[in-house]
N, C-alpha and C positions, 0 to 999 in steps of 0.2 A: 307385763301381765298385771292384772287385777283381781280383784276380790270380787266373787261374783253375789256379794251382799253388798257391798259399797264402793262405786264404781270410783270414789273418789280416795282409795286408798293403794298402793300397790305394797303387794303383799311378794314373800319369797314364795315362788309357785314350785320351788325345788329348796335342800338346802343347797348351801354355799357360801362363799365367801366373798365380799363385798371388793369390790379390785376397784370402783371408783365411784363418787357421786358429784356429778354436774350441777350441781344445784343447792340453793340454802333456804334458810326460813324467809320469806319476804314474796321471795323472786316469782315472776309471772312467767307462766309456762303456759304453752298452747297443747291443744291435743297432739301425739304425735311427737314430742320433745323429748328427746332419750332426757333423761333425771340418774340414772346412776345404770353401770355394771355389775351384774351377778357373774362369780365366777362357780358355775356347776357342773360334775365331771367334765373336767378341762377344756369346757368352753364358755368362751363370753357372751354373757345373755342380755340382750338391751332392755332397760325398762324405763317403759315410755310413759308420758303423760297422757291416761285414756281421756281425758277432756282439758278445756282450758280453766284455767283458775289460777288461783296465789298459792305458792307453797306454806303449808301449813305446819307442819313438821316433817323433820328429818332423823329417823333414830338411830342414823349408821353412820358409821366413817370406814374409810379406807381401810383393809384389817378386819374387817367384825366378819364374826361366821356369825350364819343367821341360820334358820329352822325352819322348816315347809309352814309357809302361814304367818310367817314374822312380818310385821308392818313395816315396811323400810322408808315410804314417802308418805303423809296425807296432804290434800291439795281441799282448800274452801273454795 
């Protein structure tokens, strides 16, 4: 899921808690590339890369509860 102001951020589109992230700062990701797991009412939610680019940052780790609208990945 994304941010529907900036295609190039994925945001927590529920809260939850962070159960994994595939991905670090550097790394190249195509559109389409799971980047991390949201765990929200007891299911795992893929969030994907909505375009290709370089990972930008990453503000989660495995563990973090995050909040409706928390930036979890940005991608340049």
């Amino acid at each position: 899921m994304t941010s529907k102001l900036n295609n190039k951020q994925i945001t927590a589109f529920i809260p939850g808690t962070i159960v994994e992230v595939r991905t670090k700062v550097g790394d190249t990701v195509k559109a389409g590339d799971i980047l991390a797991i949201l765990d929200a009412m007891k299911m795992n939610n893929r969030l994907t890369a909505p375009v290709n680019g370089v990972v930008k940052e990453v503000n989660v780790k495995p563990g973090d509860r995050v909040c409706k609208g928390f930036v979890i990945i940005s991608i340049e």
